[in-house]
C-alpha positions in Angstrom: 98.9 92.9 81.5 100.8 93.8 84.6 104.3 95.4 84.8 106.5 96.6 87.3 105.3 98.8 90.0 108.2 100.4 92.0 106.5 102.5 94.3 107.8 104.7 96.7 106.1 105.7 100.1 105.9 108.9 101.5 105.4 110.3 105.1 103.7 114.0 104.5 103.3 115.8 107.3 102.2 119.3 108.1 99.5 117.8 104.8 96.8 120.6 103.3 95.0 120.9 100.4 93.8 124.8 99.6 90.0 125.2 100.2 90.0 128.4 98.5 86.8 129.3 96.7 88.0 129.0 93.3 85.9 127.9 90.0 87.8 125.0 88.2 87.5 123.5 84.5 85.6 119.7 85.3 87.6 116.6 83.4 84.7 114.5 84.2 81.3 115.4 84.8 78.0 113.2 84.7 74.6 113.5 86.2 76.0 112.5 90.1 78.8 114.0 90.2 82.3 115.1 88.4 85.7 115.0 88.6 87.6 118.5 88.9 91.1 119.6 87.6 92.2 119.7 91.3 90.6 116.4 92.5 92.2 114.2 89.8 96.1 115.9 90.1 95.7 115.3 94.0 95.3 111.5 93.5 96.9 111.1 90.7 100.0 112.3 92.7 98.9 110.2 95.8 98.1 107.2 94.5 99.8 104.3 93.0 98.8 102.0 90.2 99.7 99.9 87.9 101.0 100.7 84.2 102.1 99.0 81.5 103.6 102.0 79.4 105.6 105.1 80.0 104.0 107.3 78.3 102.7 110.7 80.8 99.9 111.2 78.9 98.4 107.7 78.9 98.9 107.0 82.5 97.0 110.4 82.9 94.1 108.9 80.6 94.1 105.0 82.3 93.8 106.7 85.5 91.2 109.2 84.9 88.9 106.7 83.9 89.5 104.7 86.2 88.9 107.3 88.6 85.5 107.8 86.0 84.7 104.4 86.7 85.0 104.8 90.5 82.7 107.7 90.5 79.9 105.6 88.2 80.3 102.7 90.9 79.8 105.1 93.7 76.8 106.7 92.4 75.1 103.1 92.0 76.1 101.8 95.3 73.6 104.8 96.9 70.9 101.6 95.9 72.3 99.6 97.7 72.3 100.7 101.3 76.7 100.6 101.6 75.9 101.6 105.0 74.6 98.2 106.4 78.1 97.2 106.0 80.3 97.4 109.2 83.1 98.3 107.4 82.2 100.9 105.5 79.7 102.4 108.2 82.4 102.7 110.9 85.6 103.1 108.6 84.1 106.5 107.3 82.8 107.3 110.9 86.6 107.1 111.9 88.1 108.9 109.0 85.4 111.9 109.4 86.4 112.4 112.7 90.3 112.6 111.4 89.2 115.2 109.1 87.5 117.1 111.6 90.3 117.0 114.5 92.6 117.8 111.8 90.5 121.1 111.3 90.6 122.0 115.2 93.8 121.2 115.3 95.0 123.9 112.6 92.8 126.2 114.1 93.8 126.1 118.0 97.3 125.2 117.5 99.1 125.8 114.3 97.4 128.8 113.4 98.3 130.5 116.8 102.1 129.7 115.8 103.9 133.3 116.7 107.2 134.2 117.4 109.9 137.4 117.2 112.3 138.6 115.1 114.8 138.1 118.1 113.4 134.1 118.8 114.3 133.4 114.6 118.0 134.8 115.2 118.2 133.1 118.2 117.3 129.8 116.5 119.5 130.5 113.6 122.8 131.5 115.6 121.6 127.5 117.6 120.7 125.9 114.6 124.6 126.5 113.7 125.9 124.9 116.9 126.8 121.2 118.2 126.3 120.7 121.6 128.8 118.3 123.5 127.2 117.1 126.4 127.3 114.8 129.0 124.0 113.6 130.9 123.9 112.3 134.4 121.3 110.1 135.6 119.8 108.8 138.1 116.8 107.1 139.0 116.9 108.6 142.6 116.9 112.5 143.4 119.5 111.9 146.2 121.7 109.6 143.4 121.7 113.5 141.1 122.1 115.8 144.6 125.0 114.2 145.5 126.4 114.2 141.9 126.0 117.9 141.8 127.1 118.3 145.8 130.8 116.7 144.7 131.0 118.6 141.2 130.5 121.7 143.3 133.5 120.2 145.2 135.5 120.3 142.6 135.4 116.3 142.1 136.4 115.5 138.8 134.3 113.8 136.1 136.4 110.8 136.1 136.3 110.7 139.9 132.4 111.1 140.5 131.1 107.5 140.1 133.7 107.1 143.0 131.3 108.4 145.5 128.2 108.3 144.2 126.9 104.7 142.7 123.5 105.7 141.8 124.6 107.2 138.8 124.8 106.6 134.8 127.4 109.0 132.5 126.1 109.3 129.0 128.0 111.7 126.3 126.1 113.1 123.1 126.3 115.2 120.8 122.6 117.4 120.9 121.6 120.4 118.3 118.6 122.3 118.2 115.5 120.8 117.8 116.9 116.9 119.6 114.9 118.2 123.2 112.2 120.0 124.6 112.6 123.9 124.7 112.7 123.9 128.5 116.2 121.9 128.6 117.7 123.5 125.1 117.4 126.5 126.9 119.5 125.7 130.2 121.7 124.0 127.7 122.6 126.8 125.1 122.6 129.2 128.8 125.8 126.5 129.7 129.3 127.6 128.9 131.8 125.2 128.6 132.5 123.3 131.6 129.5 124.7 133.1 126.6 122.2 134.8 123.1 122.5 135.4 121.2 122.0 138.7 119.6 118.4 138.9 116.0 118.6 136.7 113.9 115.9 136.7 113.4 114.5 133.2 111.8 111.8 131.0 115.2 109.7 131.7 115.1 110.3 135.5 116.9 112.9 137.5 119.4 114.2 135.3 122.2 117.2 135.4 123.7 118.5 132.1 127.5 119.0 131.8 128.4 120.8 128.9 131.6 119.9 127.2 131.8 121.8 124.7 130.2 124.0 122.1 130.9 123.5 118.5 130.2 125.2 115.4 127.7 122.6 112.8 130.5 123.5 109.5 127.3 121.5 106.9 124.9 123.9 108.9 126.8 126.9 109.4 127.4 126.9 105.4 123.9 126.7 104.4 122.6 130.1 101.8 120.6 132.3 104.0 117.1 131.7 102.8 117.8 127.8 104.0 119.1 128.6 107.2 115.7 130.6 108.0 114.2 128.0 106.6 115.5 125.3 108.6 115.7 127.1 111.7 112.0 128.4 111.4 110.7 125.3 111.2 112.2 123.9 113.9 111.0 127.2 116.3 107.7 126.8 114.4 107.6 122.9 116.3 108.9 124.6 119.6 106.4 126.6 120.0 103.4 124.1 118.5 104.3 121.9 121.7 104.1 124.9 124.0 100.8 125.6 122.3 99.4 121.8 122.4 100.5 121.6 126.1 98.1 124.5 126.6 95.4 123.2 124.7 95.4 119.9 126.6 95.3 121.3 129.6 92.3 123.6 128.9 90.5 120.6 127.2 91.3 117.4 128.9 92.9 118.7 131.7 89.8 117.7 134.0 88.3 114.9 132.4 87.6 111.8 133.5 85.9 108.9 131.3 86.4 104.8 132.3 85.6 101.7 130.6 83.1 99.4 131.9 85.7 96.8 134.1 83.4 93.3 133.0 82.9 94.4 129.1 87.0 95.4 129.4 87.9 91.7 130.9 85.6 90.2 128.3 87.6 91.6 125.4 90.6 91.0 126.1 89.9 87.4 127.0 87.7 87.0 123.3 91.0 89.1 121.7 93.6 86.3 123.3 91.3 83.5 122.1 91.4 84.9 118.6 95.0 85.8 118.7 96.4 81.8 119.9 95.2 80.2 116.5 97.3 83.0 114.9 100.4 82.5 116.1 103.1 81.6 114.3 105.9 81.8 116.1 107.3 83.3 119.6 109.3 86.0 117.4 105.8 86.8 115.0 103.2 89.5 116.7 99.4 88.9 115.2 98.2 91.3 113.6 94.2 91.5 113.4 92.6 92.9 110.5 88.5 94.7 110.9 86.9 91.6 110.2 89.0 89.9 112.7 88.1 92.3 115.3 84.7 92.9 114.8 84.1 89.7 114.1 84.0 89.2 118.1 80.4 91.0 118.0 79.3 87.4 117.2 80.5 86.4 120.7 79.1 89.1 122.6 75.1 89.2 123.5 73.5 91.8 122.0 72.5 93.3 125.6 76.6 93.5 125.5 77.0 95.1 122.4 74.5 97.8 123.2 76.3 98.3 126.6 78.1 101.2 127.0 81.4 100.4 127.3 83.2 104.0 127.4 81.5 105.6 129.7 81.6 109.6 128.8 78.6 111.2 130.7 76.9 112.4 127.8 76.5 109.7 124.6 78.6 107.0 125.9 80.2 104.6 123.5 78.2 101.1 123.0 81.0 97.9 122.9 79.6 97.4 119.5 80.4 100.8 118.4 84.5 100.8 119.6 85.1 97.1 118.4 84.4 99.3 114.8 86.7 101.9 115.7 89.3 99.1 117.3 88.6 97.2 114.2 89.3 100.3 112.0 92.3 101.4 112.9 93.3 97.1 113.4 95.4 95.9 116.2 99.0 94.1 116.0 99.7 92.3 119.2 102.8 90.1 120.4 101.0 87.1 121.3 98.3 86.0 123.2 99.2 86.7 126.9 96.3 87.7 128.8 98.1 90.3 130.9 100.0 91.7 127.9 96.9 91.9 125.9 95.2 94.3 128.9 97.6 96.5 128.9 97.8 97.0 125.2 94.1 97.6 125.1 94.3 99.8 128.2 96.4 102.1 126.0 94.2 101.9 123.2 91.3 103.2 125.5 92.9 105.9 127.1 93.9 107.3 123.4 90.5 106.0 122.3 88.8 108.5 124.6 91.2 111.8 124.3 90.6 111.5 120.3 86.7 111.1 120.5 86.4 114.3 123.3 88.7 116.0 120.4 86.4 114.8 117.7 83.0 116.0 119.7 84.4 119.2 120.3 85.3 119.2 116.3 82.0 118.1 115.9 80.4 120.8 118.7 82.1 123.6 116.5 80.0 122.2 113.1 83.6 120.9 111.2 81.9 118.1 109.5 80.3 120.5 107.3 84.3 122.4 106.8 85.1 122.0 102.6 88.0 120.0 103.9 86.5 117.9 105.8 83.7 117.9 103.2 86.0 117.3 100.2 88.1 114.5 101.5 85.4 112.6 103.0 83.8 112.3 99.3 86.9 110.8 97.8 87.2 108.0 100.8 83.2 107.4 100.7 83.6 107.0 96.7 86.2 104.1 97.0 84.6 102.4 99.6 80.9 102.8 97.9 82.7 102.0 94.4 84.2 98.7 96.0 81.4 97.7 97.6 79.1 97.8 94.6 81.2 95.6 92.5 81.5 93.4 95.7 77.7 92.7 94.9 77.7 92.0 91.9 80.5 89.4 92.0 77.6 87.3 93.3 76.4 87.1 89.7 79.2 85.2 88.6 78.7 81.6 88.1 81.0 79.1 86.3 78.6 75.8 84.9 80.0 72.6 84.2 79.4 73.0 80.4 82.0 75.9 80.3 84.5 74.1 82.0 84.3 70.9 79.5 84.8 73.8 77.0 87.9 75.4 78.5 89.3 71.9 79.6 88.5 70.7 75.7 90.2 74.0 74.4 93.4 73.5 76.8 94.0 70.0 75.7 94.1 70.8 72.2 96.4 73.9 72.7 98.1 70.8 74.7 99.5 73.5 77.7 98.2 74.3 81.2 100.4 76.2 83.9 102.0 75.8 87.5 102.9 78.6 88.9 106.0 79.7 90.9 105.6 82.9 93.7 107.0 84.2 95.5 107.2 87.4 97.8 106.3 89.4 101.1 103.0 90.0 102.9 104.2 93.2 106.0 102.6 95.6 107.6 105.5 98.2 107.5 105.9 100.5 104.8 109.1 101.2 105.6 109.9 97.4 104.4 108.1 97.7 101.3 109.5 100.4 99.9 113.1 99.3 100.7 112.0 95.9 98.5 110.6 98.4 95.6 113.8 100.2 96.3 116.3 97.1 95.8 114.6 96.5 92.5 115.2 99.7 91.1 118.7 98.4 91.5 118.1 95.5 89.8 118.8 93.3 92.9 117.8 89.6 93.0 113.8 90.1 94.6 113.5 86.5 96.3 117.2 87.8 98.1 115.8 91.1 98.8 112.9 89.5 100.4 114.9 87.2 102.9 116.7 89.4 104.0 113.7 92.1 105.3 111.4 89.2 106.3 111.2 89.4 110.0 108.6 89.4 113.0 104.9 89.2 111.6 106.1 89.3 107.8 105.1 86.5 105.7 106.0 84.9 102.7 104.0 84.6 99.9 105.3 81.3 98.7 103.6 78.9 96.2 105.9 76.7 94.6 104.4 75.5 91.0 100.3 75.1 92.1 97.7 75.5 89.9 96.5 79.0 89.0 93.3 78.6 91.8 95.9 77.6 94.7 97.4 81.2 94.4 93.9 82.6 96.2 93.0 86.1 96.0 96.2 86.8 93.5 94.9 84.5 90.8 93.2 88.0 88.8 96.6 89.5 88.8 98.9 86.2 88.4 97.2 85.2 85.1 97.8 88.1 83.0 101.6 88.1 84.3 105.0 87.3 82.5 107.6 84.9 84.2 110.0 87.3 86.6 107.6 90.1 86.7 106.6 91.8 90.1 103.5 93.2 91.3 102.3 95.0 94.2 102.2 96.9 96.9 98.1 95.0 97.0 96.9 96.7 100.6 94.2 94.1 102.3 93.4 94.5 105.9 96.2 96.4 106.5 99.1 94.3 105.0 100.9 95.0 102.1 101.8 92.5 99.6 104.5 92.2 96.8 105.7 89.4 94.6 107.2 87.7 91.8 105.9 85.7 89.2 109.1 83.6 89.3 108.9 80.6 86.7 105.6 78.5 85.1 106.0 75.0 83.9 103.7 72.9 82.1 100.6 70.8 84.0 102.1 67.3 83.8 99.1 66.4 86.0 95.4 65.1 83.8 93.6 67.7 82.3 90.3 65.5 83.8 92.2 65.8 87.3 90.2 67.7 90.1 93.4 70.5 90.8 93.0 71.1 87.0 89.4 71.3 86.6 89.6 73.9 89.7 92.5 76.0 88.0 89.7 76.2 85.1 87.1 77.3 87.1 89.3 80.2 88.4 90.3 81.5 85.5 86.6 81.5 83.5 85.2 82.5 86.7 88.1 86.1 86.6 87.2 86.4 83.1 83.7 86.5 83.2 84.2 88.9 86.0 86.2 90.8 84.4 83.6 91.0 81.4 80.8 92.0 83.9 82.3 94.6 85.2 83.2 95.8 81.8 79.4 95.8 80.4 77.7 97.1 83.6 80.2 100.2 83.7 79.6 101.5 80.4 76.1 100.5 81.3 76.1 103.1 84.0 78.8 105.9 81.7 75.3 105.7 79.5 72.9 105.8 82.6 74.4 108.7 84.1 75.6 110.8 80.4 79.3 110.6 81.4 81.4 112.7 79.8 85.0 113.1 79.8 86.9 116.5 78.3 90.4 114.0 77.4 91.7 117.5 75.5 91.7 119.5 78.8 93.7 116.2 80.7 96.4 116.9 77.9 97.2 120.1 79.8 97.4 119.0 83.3 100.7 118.8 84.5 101.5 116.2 86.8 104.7 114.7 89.0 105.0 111.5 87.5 106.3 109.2 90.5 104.2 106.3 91.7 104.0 107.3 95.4 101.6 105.9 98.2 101.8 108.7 100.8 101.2 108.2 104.4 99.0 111.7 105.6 99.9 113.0 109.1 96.9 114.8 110.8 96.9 116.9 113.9 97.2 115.1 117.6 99.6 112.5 116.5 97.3 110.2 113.7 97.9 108.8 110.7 96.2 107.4 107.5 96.8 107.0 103.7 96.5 110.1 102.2 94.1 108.8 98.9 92.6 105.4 99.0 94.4 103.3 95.7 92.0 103.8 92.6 91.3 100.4 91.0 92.5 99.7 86.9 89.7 99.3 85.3 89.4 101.7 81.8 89.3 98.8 79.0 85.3 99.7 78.9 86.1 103.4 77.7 86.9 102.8 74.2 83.4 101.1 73.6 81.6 103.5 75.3 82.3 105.9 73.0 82.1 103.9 70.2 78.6 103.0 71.3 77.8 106.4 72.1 78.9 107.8 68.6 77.0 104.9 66.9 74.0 106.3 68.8 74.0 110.1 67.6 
């Protein structure tokens, strides 16, 4: 059932969809809602699934139903009041007000972008050149006025640390675009040999000596049109963090918001209690997942909870209300020192509160109604409303004992039951993952690939020959699996997880013995699922009069390249760019038999 999934992840930044008024042909509509031309070529191209053919035009199909059946989910969950769950109330809280500082920040900064004919040359004749320079530091002002007192001498380079100790010599090679404006400009003013007056900089007082000035051969050969293009870019992200600089100073320039000092020592004595059972080793941070963190409401008071805990003076922030947005975003710490854990969360307030004044001034300007914002917050509350609705109805599932005596009978006469070998890598970095995706596209030995990247927080997945319930939450994907087939990247809580089904070997164990009867139970409890899911989907396709144009999807082109793509918004955040659309378009074939049988 399951193949390989190499999957490659993406950083996109400087990220926009058009929002131009424009009427589009619908590939799915239904009486809640549709699926338009645009909407289904953005996350087809965004995210990842699994496929077990080739073939453009059937991955097209697989994951437009799926996409169908999403949709159907979504529409039913409205019933079911999604909203009392913490996890979906306060995750689409957080990723509206993305969306919506995303919008000021196009509109205040990038689209006040402006510069000259004369600035572009200027950055294309710098783009071309190398600077050789040498920086000298100190963490005193007197250590860098004495440096530049003996160069004015005449001391020599070699000579200086001589007479003044206080001082670090550090030569690199800078080109435009490696500093802030302000110092690329004294720097490009230097000629060789030439030094600049002691500045004070993010390393400490500093003087740069130019060595030299060399022409970038690579650079200097580029065609024209990507010359421009390089250099404009790199101007165009000059002159943004002249523009943000401005616009911080206007906004949050005067502002002052604290945290409630009790609530703050509270929390991050509850966080180290939580984190200690965690810890694995002194080299392995904890990471904590939503649940984890707002799972600390339950040792809180509810007088607490309601407390404000960020104390802006209009609408302050309860405790209750940021342990959602902690929770959302999730927390990595190193371990469970009390006075590490303070500062980390100290942080995390102080960029807590700058992104909330950004998202009420979004929200002051009305940008929760902006088609963006609109637009993309309908595709995340669909997947989350979709999950959460077949989430409920996995409480109808129920295994008795008569169907196990039937599967255990059936086993035994086909005289085979399986233990399963896997193996693999459970990370939060991306980065990791897509090197191990990478490595097999090279064919390389996975369980090699996977000792080698394991480090810090990673953990192995690692069962070695259990029965099919013993491999957890994987058991739904293991059981349709071939031996030395991967799967993944699965994204729970923040980690993501790939592995190998390396070997199965027959059950020498009882069939009448507990470990077996349990491996039973798992698999008729995922296939009863399974066949749920199924019948109440094409049970909602006929409640709803889906429909689905297939000829139209024919014409859609697509880039074929199973990507997950990390989205950049404005003021520095980060997110997924489409949530992952679960497989599930088995029931589409029946439905329209059924529907043709009905006409």
């Amino acid at each position: 059932m399951k193949k390989y999934i190499f999957t490659t992840f993406l950083y996109l930044f400087v990220f926009a969809f058009s929002s131009h008024a424009q009427v589009e042909k619908l590939l799915v509509y239904s009486d809640r809602n549709s699926i338009s031309e645009m909407e289904f070529k953005k996350q087809f191209e965004l995210s990842p699934m699994v496929y077990n053919t080739t073939d453009v035009d059937e991955k097209k199909r697989i994951f437009l139903i799926s996409m169908a059946s999403a949709k159907l989910w979504a529409a039913e969950a409205e019933e079911m009041s999604p909203y009392s769950n913490p996890l979906i109330k306060y995750s689409l809280s957080e990723i509206e007000k993305k969306l919506m500082r995303d919008v000021l920040y196009k509109k205040e900064i990038e689209s006040k972008v402006q510069f000259t004919s004369g600035e572009l040359a200027e950055a294309k004749n710098r783009y071309k050149i190398k600077l050789d320079v040498l920086f000298i530091t100190s963490q005193s002002k007197t250590g860098t006025e004495i440096a530049y007192k003996k160069l004015q001498e005449g001391i020599s380079l070699d000579s200086l640390g001589l007479f003044v100790k206080d001082i670090q010599i550090n030569r690199m090679n800078v080109g435009y675009g490696d500093m802030f404006e302000t110092y690329e400009n004294i720097l490009y003013a230097l000629r060789p040999g030439e030094y600049s007056q002691p500045l004070l900089t993010e390393a400490g007082h500093t003087i740069f000596y130019l060595l030299q000035k060399n022409v970038d051969i690579e650079k200097a050969s580029l065609p024209e049109d990507r010359l421009t293009s390089s250099a404009k870019s790199l101007l165009e992200k000059h002159k943004i963090k002249e523009i943000y600089q401005d616009f911080n100073k206007i906004f949050l320039g005067n502002v002052k918001v604290t945290a409630d000092v009790n609530l703050f020592n509270s929390l991050t004595e509850k966080l180290a209690a939580i984190t200690t059972p965690k810890i694995i080793d002194d080299t392995s941070g904890v990471s904590l997942s939503f649940y984890d963190i707002f799972g600390l409401t339950n040792r809180f008071t509810e007088n607490e909870l309601n407390s404000p805990f960020i104390k802006f003076e209009q609408n302050p922030v309860t405790l209750m209300d940021f342990l959602g947005s902690l929770g959302f975003e999730g927390l990595k710490l190193p371990g469970d020192d009390l006075r590490t854990i303070k500062n980390i969360i100290n942080g995390w307030i102080k960029n807590y509160i700058r992104l909330e004044l950004l998202a009420r001034e979004a929200q002051k300007r009305g940008f929760e109604t902006h088609p963006e914002v609109v637009s993309e917050l309908q595709m995340w509350k669909d997947n989350y409303f979709a999950t959460y609705a077949i989430q409920q109805i996995t409480k109808e599932v129920d295994v008795t004992e008569a169907e196990i005596s039937e599967y255990l009978t059936d086993t035994e006469r086909e005289g085979f039951s399986g233990l399963y070998k896997i193996f693999g890598l459970s990370t939060t970095s991306i980065e990791k993952v897509n090197i191990l995706l990478e490595s097999l596209d090279k064919d390389e030995n996975f369980i090699n690939s996977v000792k080698k990247l394991k480090s810090g927080s990673d953990i192995y997945i690692d069962h070695d020959y259990v029965p099919l319930h013993e491999t957890d939450e994987l058991s739904v994907y293991v059981q349709g699996m071939k031996e030395g087939e991967v799967f993944g990247p699965l994204e729970t809580d923040g980690r993501y997880s790939v592995f190998q089904l390396v070997d199965i070997k027959k059950m020498e164990t009882s069939i009448n013995s507990e470990a077996f009867r349990k491996g039973a139970e798992s698999r008729i409890y995922n296939r009863k699922l399974e066949k749920i899911i199924e019948e109440k989907t094409i049970e909602l396709a006929k409640k709803y009069n889906l429909e689905v144009n297939t000829e139209l999807l024919k014409n859609i082109k697509v880039n074929d390249i199973n990507i997950v793509v990390m989205r950049s918004f404005g003021f520095g955040e980060k997110m997924l760019a489409a949530p992952m659309i679960q497989r599930n378009f088995e029931w589409f074939k029946r439905y329209l038999e059924e529907k043709s049988e009905s006409l």
